[in-house]
N, C-alpha and C positions, 0 to 999 in steps of 0.2 A: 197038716199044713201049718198050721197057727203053733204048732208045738215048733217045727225050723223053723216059722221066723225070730221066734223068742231067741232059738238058742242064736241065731247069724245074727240079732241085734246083740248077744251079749259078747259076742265074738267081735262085734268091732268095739265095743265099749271098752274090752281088756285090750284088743291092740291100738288103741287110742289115747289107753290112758296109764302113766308112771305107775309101776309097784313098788315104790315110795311115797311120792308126796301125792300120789292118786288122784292128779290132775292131768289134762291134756299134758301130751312129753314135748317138752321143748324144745328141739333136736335131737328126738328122739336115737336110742342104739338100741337094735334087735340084738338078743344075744342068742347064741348058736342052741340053749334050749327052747326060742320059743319068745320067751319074756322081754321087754320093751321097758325101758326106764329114761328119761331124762339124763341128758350127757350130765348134766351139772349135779343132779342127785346121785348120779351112778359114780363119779369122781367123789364127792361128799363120802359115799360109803365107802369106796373103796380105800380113802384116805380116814376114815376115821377109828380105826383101829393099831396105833403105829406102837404103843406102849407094848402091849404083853406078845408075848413070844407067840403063845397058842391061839392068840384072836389074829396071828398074823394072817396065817391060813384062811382066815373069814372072809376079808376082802378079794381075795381073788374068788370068792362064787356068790350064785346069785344069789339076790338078798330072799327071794320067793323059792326054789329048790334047792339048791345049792350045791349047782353044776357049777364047774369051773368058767370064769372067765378067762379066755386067751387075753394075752395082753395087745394093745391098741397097735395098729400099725408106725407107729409116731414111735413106740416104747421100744419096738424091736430094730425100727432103723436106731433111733440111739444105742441101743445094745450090740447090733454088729458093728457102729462105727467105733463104739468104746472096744470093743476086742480089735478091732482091726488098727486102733491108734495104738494099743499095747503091743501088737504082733509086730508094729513099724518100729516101737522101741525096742524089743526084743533082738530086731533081725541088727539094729544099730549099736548093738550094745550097750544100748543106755539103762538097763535096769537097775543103776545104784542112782540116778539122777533123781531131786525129789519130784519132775513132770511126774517119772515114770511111777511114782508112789503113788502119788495123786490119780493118776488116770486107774490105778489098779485098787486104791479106795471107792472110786465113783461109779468102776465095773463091778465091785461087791455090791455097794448100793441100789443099782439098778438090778444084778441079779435075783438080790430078796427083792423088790421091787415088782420083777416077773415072773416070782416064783420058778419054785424045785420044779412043777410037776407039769412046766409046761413042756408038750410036744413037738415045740420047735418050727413047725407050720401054720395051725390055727391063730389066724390074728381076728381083734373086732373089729367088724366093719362099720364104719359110721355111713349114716346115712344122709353127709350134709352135701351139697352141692359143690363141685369141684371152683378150685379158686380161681379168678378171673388173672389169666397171665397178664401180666403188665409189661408194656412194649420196655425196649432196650434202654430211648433215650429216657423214661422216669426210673429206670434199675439205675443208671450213670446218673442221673440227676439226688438220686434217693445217698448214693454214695458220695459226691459232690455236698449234700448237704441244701439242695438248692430247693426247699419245704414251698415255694410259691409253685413250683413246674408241676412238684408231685399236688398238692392242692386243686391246681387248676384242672389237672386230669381227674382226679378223684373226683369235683364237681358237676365235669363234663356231659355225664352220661350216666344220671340215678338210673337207671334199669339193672344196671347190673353193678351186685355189689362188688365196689374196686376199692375197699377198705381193707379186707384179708388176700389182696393180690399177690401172686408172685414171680416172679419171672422166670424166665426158662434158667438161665445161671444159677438162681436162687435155686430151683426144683432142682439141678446137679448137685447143689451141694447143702443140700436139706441136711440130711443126717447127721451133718457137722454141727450145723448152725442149732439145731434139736442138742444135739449132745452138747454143745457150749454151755448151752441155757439152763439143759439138765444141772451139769456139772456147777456150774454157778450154785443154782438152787439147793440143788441134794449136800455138799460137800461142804457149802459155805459154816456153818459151824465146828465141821469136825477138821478143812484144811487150815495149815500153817501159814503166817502171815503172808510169807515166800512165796506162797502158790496160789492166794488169794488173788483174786483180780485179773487170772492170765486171761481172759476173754478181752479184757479192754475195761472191765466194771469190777470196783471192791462188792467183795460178798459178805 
């Protein structure tokens, strides 16, 4: 009896605590073997090998076996929107325009990004709490520019976090706004002046 409870104390101790920084996990992610890391440490790892060819493979598994990480549900809606923006230049005959270089740069990038050997299914699941939709008029307000409406609502009602809100338009067209962002970040060194900034922002 005294020998289970040791082992079920040590059983929450490992799911309680990062196999990185070996502290309570911050927003914690379970990954499909088992293992539990800190969203912010698990990003750290998975980003910190971007130099060599053969450490690339590192970062997609886990830092304690070294089972594969699926890529985040975030990574794979950018991913099918980056193919799905190519197959719309494709179908338009735009493939000599430099968009369509660019979009077909940022699709390689994110590919190595989520790796050769994913299965096309398996994403990670986070386990943070879904985000508080934000009614229509602060989405029209947010896009108007008008920072007192959206303020005042955010103020409104501390129970529930309406910091990372989104709204229902916004949830349609997530994957674009993700790939924008992506594309900004990933390409902004490697795109030409020309293609720099098409989101609205120099990269």
């Amino acid at each position: 009896m005294a020998e289970h409870l040791n082992n079920s104390a040590a059983t929450v101790v490992t799911e309680l605590t990062c196999g990185i920084c070996l502290e309570d996990s911050k927003d914690p992610l379970n990954l499909p073997c088992g293992h539990s890391f800190c969203d912010g440490c698990l990003n750290k790892w998975r980003s910190r090998y971007r130099v060599e060819e053969e450490m690339r493979t590192m970062r997609t598994k886990c830092p304690i076996c070294r089972a594969r990480i699926p890529p985040s549900k975030e990574m794979v809606a950018s991913l099918l929107s980056l193919r799905a923006m190519k197959q719309r230049m494709e179908d338009k005959n735009d493939a000599s325009s430099e968009d369509y270089h660019y979009v077909c740069q940022c699709l390689a990038q994110y590919e190595k990004e989520v790796g050769s050997g994913w299965d096309g299914v398996t994403v990670l699941e986070d386990n943070r709490k879904p985000p508080v939709v934000m009614p229509d008029y602060i989405y029209k307000a947010t896009g108007k520019g008008d920072i007192k409406a959206v303020l005042r609502w955010i103020n409104a009602n501390r129970t529930e976090d309406r910091a990372n809100a989104t709204s229902i338009a916004e949830k349609a067209s997530m994957p674009g706004v993700d790939c924008c962002s992506y594309m900004q970040s990933a390409c902004a060194n490697d795109a030409t002046p020309a293609t720099r900034g098409k989101c609205g922002r120099e990269g």
